[in-house]
C-alpha positions in Angstrom: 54.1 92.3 112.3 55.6 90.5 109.5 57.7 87.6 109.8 61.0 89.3 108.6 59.9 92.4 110.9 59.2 89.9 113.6 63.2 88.1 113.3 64.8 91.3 112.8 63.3 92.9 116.1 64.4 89.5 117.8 67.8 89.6 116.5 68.4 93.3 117.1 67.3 92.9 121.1 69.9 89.9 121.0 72.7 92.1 119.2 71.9 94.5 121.6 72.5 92.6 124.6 75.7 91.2 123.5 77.1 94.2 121.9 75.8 97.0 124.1 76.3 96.2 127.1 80.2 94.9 126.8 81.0 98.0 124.9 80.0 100.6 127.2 81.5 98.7 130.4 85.0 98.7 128.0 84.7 102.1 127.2 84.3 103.2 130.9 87.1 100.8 132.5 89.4 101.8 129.2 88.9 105.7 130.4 89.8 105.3 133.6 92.6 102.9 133.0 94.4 105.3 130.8 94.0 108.2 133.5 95.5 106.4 136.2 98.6 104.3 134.2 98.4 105.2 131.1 100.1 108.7 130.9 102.3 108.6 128.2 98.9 108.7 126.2 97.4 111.4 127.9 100.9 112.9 127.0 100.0 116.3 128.9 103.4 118.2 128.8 104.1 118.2 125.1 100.3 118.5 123.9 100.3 121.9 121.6 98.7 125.0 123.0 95.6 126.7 121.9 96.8 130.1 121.5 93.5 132.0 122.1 92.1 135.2 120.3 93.7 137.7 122.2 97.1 136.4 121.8 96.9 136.4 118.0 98.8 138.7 116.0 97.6 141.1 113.1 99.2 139.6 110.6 101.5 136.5 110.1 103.5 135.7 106.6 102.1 132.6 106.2 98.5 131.2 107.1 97.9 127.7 106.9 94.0 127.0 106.4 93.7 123.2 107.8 95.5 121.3 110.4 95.7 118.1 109.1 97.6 115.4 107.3 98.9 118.7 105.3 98.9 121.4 107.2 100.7 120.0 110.1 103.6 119.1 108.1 103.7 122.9 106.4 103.5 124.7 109.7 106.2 122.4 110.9 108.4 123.0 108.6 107.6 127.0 107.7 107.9 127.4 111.3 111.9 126.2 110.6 112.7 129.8 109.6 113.0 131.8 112.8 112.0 134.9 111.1 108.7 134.0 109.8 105.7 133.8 111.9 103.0 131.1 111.2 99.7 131.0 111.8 97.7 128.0 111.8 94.2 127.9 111.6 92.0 124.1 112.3 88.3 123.8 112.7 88.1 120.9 115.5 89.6 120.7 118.9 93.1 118.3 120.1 93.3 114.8 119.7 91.8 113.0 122.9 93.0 109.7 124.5 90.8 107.1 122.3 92.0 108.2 119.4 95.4 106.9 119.9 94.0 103.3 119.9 93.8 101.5 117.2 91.4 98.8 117.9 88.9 101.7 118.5 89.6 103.8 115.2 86.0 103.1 113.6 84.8 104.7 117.0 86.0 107.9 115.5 83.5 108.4 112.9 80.1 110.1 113.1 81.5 111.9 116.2 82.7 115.3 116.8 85.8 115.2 115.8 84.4 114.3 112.6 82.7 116.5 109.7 80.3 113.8 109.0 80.1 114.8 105.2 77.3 112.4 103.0 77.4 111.7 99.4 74.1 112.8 97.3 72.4 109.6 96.8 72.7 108.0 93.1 71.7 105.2 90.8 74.5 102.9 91.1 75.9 103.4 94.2 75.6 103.4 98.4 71.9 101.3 97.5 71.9 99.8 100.6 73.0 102.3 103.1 70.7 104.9 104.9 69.0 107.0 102.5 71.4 105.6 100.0 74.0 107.9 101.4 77.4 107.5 101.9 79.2 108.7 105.0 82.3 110.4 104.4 84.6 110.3 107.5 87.0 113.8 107.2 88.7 114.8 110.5 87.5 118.0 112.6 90.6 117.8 114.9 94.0 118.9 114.7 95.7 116.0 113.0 92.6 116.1 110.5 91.8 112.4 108.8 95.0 111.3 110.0 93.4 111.4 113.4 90.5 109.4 112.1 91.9 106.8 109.5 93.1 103.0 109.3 96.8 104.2 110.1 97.7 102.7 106.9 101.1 103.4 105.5 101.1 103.2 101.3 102.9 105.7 99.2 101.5 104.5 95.8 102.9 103.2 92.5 106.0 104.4 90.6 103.8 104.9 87.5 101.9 107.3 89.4 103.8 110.1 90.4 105.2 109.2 86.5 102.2 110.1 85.1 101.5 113.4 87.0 104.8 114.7 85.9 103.7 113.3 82.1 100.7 115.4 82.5 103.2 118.9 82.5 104.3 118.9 85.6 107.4 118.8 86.3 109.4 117.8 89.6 106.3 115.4 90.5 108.1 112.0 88.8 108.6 109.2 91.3 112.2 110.0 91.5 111.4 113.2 92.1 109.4 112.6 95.1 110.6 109.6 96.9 113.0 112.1 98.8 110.2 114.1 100.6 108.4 110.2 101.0 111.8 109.4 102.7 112.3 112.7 104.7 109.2 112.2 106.8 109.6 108.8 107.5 111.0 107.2 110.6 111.2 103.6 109.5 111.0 101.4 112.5 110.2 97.6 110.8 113.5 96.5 111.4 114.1 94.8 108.3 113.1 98.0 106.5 114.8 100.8 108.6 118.3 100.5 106.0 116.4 100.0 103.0 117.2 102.5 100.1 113.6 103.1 99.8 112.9 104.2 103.8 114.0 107.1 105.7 114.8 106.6 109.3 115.6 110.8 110.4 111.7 112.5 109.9 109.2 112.8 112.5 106.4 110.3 111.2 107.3 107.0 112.8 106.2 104.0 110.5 105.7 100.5 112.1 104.0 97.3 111.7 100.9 97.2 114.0 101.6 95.6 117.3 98.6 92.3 117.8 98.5 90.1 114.9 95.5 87.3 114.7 97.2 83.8 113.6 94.6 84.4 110.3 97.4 86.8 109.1 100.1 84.4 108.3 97.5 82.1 107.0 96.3 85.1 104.4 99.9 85.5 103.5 100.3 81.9 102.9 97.6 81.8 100.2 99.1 84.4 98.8 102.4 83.0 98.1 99.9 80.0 97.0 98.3 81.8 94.4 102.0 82.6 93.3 102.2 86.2 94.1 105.0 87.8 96.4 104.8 88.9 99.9 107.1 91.7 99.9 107.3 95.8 100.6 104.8 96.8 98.5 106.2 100.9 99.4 109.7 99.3 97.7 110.7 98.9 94.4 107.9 96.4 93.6 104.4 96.6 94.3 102.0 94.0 93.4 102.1 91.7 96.0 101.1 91.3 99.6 102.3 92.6 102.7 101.5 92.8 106.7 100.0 96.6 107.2 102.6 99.1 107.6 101.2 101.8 109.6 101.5 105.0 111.4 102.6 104.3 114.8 104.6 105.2 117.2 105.0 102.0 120.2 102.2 100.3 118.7 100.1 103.9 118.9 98.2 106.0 116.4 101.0 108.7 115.2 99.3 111.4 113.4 100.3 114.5 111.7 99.4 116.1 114.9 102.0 113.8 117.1 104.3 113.7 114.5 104.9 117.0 113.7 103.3 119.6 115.6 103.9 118.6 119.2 108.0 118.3 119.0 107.9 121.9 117.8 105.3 123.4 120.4 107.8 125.6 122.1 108.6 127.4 118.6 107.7 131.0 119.5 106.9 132.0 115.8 104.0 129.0 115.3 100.8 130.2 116.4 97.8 127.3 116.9 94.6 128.0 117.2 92.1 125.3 117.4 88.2 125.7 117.3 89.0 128.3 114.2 86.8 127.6 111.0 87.7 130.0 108.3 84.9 131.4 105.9 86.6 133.2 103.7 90.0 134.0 101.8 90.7 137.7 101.4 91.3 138.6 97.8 92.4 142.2 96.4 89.6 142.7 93.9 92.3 144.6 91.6 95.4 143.1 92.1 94.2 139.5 92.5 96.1 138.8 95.2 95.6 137.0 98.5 96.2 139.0 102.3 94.0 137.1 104.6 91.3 134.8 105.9 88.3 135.5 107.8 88.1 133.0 110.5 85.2 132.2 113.3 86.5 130.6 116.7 83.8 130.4 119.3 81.2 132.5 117.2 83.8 134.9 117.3 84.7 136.2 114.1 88.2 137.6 113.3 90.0 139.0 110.6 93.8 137.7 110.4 96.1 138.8 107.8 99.0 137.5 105.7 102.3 139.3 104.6 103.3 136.7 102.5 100.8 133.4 101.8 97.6 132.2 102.3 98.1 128.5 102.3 94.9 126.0 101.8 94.7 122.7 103.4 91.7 122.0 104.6 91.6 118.8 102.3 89.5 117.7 99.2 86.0 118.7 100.0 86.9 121.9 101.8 89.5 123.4 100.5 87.5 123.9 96.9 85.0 125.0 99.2 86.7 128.1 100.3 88.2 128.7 97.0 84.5 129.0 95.5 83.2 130.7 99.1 86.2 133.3 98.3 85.3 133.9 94.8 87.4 131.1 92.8 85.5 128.4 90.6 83.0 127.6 88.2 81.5 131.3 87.0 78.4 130.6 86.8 77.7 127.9 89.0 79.2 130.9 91.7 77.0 133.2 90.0 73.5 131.1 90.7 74.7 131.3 94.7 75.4 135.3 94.7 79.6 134.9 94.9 81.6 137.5 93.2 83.5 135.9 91.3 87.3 136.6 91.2 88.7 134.2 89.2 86.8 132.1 86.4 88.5 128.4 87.5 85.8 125.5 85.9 88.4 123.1 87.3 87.2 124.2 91.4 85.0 121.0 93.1 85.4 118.8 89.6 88.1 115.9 89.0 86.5 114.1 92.2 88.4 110.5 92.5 87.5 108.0 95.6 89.3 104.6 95.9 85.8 102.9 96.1 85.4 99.8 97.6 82.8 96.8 98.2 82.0 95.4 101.1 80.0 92.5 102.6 82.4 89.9 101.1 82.2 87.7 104.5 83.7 84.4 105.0 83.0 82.2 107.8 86.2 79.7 108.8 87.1 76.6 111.7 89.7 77.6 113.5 90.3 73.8 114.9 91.0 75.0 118.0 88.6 73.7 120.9 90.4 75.2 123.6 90.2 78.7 122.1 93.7 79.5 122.9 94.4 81.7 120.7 91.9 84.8 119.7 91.3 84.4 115.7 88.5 87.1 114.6 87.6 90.2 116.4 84.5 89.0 118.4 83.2 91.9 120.3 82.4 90.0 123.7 85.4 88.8 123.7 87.7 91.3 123.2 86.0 94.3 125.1 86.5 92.8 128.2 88.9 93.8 131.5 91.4 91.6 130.1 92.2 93.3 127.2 92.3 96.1 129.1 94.7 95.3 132.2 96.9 93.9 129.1 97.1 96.9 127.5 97.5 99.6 130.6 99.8 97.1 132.6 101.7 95.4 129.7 101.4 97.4 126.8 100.0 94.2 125.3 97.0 92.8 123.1 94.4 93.7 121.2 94.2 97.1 122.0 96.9 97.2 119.3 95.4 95.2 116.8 94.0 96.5 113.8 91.7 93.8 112.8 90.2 95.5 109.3 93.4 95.5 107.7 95.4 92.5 109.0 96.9 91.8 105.6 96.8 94.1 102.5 97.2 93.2 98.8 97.9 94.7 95.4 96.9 92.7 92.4 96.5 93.4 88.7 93.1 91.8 87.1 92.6 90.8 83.2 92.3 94.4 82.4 95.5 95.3 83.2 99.0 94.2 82.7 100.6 92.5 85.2 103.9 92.9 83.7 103.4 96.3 84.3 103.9 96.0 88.4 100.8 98.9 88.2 97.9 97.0 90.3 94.3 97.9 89.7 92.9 96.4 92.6 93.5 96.6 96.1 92.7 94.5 99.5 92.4 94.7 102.7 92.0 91.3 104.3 90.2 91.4 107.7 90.2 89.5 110.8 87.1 90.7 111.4 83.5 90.6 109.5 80.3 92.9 109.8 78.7 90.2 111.9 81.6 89.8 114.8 80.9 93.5 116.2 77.4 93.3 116.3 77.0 96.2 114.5 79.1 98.1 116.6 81.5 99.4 114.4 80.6 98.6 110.7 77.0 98.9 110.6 77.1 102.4 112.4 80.0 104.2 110.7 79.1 103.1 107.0 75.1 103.6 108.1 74.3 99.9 106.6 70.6 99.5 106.9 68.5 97.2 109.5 67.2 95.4 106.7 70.7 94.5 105.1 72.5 93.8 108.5 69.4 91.8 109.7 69.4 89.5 106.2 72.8 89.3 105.6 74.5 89.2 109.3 72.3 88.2 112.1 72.0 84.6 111.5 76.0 84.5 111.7 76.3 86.7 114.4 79.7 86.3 116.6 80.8 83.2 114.5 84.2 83.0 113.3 84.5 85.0 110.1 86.6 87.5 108.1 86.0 89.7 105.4 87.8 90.8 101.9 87.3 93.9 101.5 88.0 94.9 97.4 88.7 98.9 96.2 89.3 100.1 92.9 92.8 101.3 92.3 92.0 103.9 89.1 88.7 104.5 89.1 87.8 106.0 85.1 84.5 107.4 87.1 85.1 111.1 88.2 82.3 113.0 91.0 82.1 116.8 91.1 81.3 119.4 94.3 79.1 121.6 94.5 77.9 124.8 97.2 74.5 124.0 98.4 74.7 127.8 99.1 76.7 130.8 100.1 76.8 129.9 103.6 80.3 128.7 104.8 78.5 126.4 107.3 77.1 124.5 105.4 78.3 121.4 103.8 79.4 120.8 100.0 77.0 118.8 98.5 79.1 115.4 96.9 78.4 113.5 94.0 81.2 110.9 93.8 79.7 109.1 90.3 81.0 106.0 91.4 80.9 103.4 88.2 79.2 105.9 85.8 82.0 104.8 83.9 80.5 100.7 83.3 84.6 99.8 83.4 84.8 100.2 86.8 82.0 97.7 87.9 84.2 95.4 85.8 87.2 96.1 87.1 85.4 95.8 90.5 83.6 92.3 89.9 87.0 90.9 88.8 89.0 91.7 91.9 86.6 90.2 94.1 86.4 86.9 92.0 90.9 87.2 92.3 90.0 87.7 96.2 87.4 84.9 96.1 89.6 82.3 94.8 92.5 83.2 97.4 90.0 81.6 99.7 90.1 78.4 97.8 94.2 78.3 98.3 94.8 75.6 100.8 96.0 77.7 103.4 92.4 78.7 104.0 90.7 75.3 103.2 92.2 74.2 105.7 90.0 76.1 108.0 87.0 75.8 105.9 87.4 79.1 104.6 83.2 79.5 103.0 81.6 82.7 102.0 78.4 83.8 103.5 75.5 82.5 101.2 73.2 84.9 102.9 72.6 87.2 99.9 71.6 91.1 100.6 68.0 91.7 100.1 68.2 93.1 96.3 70.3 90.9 95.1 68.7 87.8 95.7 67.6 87.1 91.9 71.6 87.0 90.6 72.6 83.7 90.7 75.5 83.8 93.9 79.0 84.4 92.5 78.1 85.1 89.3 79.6 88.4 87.9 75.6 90.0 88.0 75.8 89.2 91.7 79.2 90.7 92.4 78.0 94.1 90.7 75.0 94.0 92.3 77.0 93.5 96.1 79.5 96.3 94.8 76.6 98.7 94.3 74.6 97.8 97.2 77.3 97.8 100.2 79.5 100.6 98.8 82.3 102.1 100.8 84.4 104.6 100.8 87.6 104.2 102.3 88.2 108.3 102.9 90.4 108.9 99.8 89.0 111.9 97.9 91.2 113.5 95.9 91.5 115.8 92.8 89.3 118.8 93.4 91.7 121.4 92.7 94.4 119.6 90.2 97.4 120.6 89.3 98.2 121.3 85.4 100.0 122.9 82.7 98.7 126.0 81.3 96.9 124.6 78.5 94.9 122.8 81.0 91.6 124.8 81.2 90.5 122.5 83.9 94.0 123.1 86.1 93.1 125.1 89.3 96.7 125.6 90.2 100.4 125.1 89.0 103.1 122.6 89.3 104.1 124.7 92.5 100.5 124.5 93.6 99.9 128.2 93.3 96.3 128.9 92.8 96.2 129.9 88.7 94.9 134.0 88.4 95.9 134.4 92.3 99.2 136.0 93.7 100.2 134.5 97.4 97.2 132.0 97.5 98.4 128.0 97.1 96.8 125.0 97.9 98.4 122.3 99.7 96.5 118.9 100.2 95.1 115.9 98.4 92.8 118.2 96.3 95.7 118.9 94.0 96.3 115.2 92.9 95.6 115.5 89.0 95.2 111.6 89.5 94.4 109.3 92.4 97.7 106.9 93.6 97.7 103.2 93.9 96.7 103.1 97.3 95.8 104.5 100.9 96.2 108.9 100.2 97.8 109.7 103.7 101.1 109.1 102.8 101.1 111.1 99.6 99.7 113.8 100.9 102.3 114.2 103.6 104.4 113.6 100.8 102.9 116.6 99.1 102.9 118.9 102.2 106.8 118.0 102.9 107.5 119.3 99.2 105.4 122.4 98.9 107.5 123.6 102.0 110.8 123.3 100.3 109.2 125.1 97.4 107.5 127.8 99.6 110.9 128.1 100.7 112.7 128.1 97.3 110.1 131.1 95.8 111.1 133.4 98.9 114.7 132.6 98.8 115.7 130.6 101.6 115.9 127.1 101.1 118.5 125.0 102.8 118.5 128.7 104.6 120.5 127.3 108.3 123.7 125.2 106.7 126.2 125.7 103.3 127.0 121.6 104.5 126.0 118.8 106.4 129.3 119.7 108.5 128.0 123.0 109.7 124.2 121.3 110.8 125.3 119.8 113.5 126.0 122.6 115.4 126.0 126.6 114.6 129.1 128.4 114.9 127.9 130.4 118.0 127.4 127.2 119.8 123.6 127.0 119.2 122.3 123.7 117.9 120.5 122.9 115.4 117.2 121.9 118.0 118.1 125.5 119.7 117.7 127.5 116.6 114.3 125.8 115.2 112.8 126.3 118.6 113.9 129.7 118.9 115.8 129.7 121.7 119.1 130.9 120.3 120.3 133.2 117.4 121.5 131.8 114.2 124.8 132.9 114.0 126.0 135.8 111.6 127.0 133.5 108.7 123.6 132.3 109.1 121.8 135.4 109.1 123.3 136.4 105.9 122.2 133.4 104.3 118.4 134.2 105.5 118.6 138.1 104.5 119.2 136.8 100.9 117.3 138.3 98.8 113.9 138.2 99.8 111.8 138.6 96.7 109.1 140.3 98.3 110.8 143.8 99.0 108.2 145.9 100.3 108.7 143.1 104.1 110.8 144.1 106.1 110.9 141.3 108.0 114.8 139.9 107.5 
């Protein structure tokens, strides 16, 4: 056995003694702890039911494909109209208790309530992961990625949503969509919850997370240091540095699930079924027009059909997936697989954009205190251990609620952008945690790092005090593609990301982690010794450490993506061959088909994707609503909401439990433009 064999076999039968050992003990005492005093997590009465096969109806006006950061919002609020019924289809199962907590959110991925997607392997990318493969995390659960992610709460640049509507399409602006940003929120950061810029009415509750380490303040210290602003960087300015907002609700994951599909369970006119993976979108041959999915629940398949939409949002990688499966993309790329094709659409699986991101940027730090009395980094012993526990399920308390990859996050602009601008290239999150504090728990497994990297990089600092700085590309110039590995629905789209095929992007890259190096050199973290890890990765070795060779060669080796795909079916003017669908996200060549997800994002935003796409979902449903004639269908005024003038309130209506009254009804018999339903 060679010697690097030899200390590699050592150190993993060490890491798996310390690692293994306290985090299966944690997981069982956690369990049980939240079955016997944690209810309010196990949240039985209000969890959505799975309407099974034999309740389901023919037909439905609207099917939503996709029940996740999207399609929960649309079902919510299409299910607002009494008179339409709503069928929504999702692939996984319900949330379960562990994913509330979000300590354990990398715990998520590579397990069934994930899709476990891979990029195709490449030349300049994912070189030191598994196969040189990337896992792609994408939620298989109701509540989709929103289920799985970081929780973190960023709605993107101004210039952003500018340049979308600059692109031809209008009603995308900023100002045009800070409303729908506003009318999900429920802002609950106290010094944010009156702010022009927050709503405090919607259903997704917005927090700061609930455990802090001390390293937090001293991050945001160096900031203000370095000279930039610590501020809400989802306000009017955005380069800065803030402490993670997140979704939450009492310190807990909220996802689209919680948010908005469990305070409407009771509507009678929303259907739910779960365990339901559609195949296929039923398209007239002849009129080109949309009246159904073909579904598979249980190996049962079942035809469903819809009266007025078919409504895609099954995200970025499947959602172009059923459009091509259904007859919609590339001709001949849909030819070479046996598809009829339908519709002639180049733009289907192209425009691929990923916030990528380099890790492995590890530095170790003194803490100065010999008593330990405070917990700094995430050191697995430590924290999986019956105390955290009893805090959490007797106190509500502790680390359970900590977020440790994300303590602080930062927006900067590098030398290739202008900082005057207040449109940051580069992104942070700035950890109080490192690979080598979980014993490969967490990192190692769910970005599929190899032995050999974690063994020569991590081992020999293994449970020491470190953190990491974690450094993503803002507007990456390099674009992937999809494409169908075959004609079977069940198997996966192949993805080719291209990250930094464009050689601007490794530049971009190698210069935000030299602004993130030098935040360590701030005296706010040299006065803990703040030192980066000089164990270089295996390939690597032969740059000279810290030079800009070595930082692309780190950025190419530990690759990550931080589950932001977007673009695959853009939205564009008609003069846009490569447009898949319009400004009001109808699919182009297709009557009743849209599509209603991150996949429509002509360009990626300056930051984490969740909150744009509910952003997206919560304004496709007031234009849904606007094409068939009854938006603001319940109230003429804000007078008339708050009760109906037959005594039924607002909450009795939208559940279905009273009549609107006869003022009302007029209002939603308006003029239906589909004439041929009788449905009003």
């Amino acid at each position: 056995m060679s010697g690097l064999a030899a200390q590699m076999n050592i150190f993993s039968v060490t890491r798996a003694m310390l690692t293994l050992g306290p985090a299966l003990g944690f997981l069982v005492y956690m369990h049980s702890s939240i079955m016997s005093m944690r209810q309010d997590i196990l949240d039985r009465d209000n969890r959505v039911k799975d309407v099974p096969l034999f309740e389901l109806r023919q037909s439905y006006d609207f099917i939503v494909v996709g029940g996740g950061s999207a399609g929960a919002v649309v079902a919510n609020r299409l299910s607002e109209n009494p008179y339409w019924n709503i069928l929504l289809l999702e692939a996984g199962p319900d949330e379960v208790s562990l994913t509330d907590l979000p300590l354990m959110f990398p715990t998520l991925q590579l397990t069934f309530l994930d899709w476990q997607y891979k990029t195709e392997p490449g030349e300049n990318y994912c070189l030191g992961l598994r196969n040189k493969r990337c896992n792609w995390p994408r939620g298989k659960v109701l509540g989709g990625s929103s289920v799985l992610n970081a929780m973190l709460y960023i709605r993107g640049n101004k210039k952003d949503y500018d340049r979308w509507r600059d692109l031809g399409n209008p009603g995308w602006g900023y100002e045009d969509v800070l409303p729908y940003f506003k009318k999900s929120e429920d802002m609950r950061i106290p010094e944010l919850r009156d702010d022009y810029y927050h709503g405090k009415n919607g259903y997704l509750t917005v927090e700061h997370f609930r455990y802090h380490a001390p390293m937090a303040q001293w991050y945001l210290d160096a900031a203000r240091e370095m000279g930039y602003e610590v501020l809400d960087v989802n306000g009017p300015q955005q380069t800065g540095f803030t402490l993670s907002h997140g979704t939450l609700k009492d310190g807990l994951r909220c996802s689209t699930a919680k948010a908005f599909l469990r305070p409407i369970k009771n509507r009678p006119n929303l259907h739910i079924s779960m365990h339901s993976t559609v195949e296929k979108v039923l398209i007239h041959n002849d009129t080109k027009q949309a009246y159904g999915v073909i579904f598979n629940k249980f190996g049962i398949k079942r035809t469903v059909y819809s009266d007025r939409e078919v409504i895609l949002s099954a995200g970025s990688l499947a959602s172009p997936h059923l459009l091509m499966l259904s007859g919609i993309g590339p001709k001949s790329h849909l030819e070479d697989h046996g598809i009829h094709v339908l519709v002639d659409s180049p733009g289907v699986g192209e425009n691929l954009q990923d916030h990528v991101a380099m890790g492995g940027a590890t530095y170790l730090f003194d803490p100065h205190d010999k008593n330990k009395s405070s917990m700094y980094s995430f050191q697995l012993p430590e924290v999986f251990s019956t105390e955290t526990i009893n805090q959490f399920a007797q106190h509500h308390d502790g680390p359970i609620y900590w977020l440790p990859e994300a303590e602080v996050m930062g927006f900067v602009s590098t030398k290739y952008q202008d900082e005057e601008e207040d449109w940051p290239d580069i992104q942070y999150f700035i950890t109080a945690y490192a690979d080598s504090t979980d014993g490969g728990l967490f990192s190692k497994r769910a970005i599929g790092l190899t032995d050999e990297y974690y063994s020569a990089v991590y081992e020999e600092i293994l449970y020491k005090e470190a953190f990491n700085i974690v450094t993503l590309l803002m507007r990456p110039r390099s674009k992937g593609r999809l494409r169908l590995k075959d004609n079977n629905p069940h198997s996966k789209i192949l993805i080719y990301p291209n990250y930094y095929s464009d050689p601007q992007d490794i530049k971009v890259m190698v210069e935000g982690a030299k602004i993130g190096h030098n935040l360590t050199r701030m005296p706010a973290l040299q006065k803990y010794n703040a030192t980066m890890n000089t164990l270089k990765m295996p390939d690597c070795v032969h740059f000279e450490f810290l030079s800009d060779e070595y930082w692309a060669c780190q950025a190419k080796h530990y690759t990550l993506t931080i589950y932001h795909p977007i673009g695959t079916a853009k939205m564009g003017p008609d003069d846009d061959p490569m447009a898949v669908v319009d400004s009001r996200l109808n699919v182009k060549g297709v009557k009743n088909l849209r599509v209603v997800d991150c996949s429509v994002m002509p360009y990626i935003t300056t930051g984490n994707t969740n909150a744009p796409v509910i952003m997206i979902a919560e304004k496709a449903s007031d234009m849904i609503k606007e094409d068939w004639g009854v938006l603001n269908q319940y109230y003429e005024s804000e007078e008339e909401s708050s009760e109906d003038q037959d005594g039924a309130s607002v909450e009795d209506v939208e559940l279905g439990m009273k009549s609107p009254s006869n003022a009302t009804m007029v209002k939603l018999q308006k003029t239906p433009p589909r004439q041929d339903l009788d449905y009003w």
